[in-house]
C-alpha positions, 0 to 999 in steps of 0.5 A: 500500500502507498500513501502519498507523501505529504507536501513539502514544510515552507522553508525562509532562508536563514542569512546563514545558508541554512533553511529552516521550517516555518512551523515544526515538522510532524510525525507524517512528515518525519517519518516520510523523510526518513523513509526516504532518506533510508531509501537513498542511503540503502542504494548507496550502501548496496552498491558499495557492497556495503551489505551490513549498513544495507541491511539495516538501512532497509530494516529502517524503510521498512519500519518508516514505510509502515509509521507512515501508513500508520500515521497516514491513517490515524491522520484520515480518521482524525480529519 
């Protein structure tokens, strides 16, 4: 099952470079960012033959993947 991602967080520029949210980020989108993130890391660290760091990069998808269906659906009951 698939959900779809939430929309980006409205980023301000900070003078220093760094972009900060305006409002603080929530568990959906935590965790759609890790889902993410730990998806791009398994694929480098698979093809680095990395396979340890591989492993678990995708145990942590995994684990994202179903806090955002989690998520998504408490969010779909709520509202």
């Amino acid at each position: 099952m698939t959900q779809k991602a939430p929309d980006p967080v409205p980023l301000v520029g900070d003078p220093d470079g760094d972009d900060i949210p305006q409002r603080p980020l929530t568990p959906l989108e935590i965790a759609s960012f890790v889902e993410s993130m730990a998806a791009e890391m398994r694929l480098m660290t698979r093809d680095a033959k990395l396979n340890a760091l591989s492993y678990f990069l995708e145990m942590v998808r995994v684990e994202a993947s179903a806090e955002v269906v989690r998520l998504a659906k408490a969010s779909e009951r709520a509202g």
